[in-house]
C-alpha positions as CSV (number, residue, x, y, z in Angstrom):
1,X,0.0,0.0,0.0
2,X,1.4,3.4,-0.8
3,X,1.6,6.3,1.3
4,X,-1.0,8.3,-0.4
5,X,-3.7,4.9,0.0
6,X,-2.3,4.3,3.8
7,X,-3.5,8.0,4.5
8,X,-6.6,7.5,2.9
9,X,-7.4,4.1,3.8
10,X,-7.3,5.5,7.2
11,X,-9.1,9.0,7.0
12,X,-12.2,6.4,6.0
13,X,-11.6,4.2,8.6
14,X,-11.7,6.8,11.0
15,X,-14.6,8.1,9.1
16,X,-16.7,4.4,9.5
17,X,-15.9,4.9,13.1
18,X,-17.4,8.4,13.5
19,X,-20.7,7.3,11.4
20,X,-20.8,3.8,13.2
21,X,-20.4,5.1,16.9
22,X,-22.0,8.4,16.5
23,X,-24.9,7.1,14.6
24,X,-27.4,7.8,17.0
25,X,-26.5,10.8,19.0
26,X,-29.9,12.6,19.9
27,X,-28.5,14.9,23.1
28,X,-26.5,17.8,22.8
29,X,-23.5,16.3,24.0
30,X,-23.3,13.9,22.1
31,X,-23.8,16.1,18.7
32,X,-20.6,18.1,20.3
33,X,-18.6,14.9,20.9
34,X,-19.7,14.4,17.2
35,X,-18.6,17.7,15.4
36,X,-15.1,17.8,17.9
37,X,-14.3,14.6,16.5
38,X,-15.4,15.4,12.6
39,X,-13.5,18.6,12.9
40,X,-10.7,16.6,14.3
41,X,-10.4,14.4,11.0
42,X,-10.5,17.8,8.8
43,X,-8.1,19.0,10.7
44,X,-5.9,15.8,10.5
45,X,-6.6,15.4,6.3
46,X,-6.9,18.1,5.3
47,X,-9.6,20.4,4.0
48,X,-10.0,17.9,0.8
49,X,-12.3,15.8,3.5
50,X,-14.5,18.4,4.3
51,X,-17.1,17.5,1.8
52,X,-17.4,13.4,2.8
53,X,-17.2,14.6,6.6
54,X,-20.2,17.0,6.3
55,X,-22.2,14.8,4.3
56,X,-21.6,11.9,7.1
57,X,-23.0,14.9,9.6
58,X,-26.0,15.2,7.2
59,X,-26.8,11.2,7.1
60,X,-26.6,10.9,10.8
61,X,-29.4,13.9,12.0
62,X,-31.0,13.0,9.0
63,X,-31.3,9.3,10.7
64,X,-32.3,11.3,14.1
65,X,-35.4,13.2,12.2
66,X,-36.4,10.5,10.9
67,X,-35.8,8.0,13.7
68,X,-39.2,6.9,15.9
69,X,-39.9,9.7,19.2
C-alpha cells in the first residue's frame, strides 16, 4: 500500500468509526462529541475531507429526524 492509500485508507476508517459510533446521538452532547471529533479528522486530512465529513454529519441527523420519538 502506498503512502497516499495508507493515508486515505485511514481518513475512511476513522470516518466508519465516526458514522458507526456516532450514529445515533440525539443529546447535545453527544452532537458536540460528534462535530469535535469530525473537525478533528478535517483538521488531520486536510480540507479535501471536508465535503465526505459533512455529508456523514447530514446522514446521521437525518437518521435522528427521521428515527421513531
Amino acid at each position: 500500500m502506498t503512502e497516499f492509500e495508507e493515508t486515505y485508507y485511514k481518513f475512511f476508517t476513522g470516518l466508519w468509526y465516526l458514522f458507526r459510533y456516532h450514529y445515533d446521538a440525539k443529546t447535545d452532547e453527544q452532537w458536540q462529541e460528534l462535530t469535535d471529533k469530525a473537525e478533528k479528522l478535517v483538521e488531520k486530512y486536510g480540507e479535501i475531507t471536508r465535503p465526505l465529513v459533512i455529508d456523514t454529519l447530514e446522514l446521521i441527523e437525518n437518521n435522528h429526524k427521521n428515527s421513531p420519538k
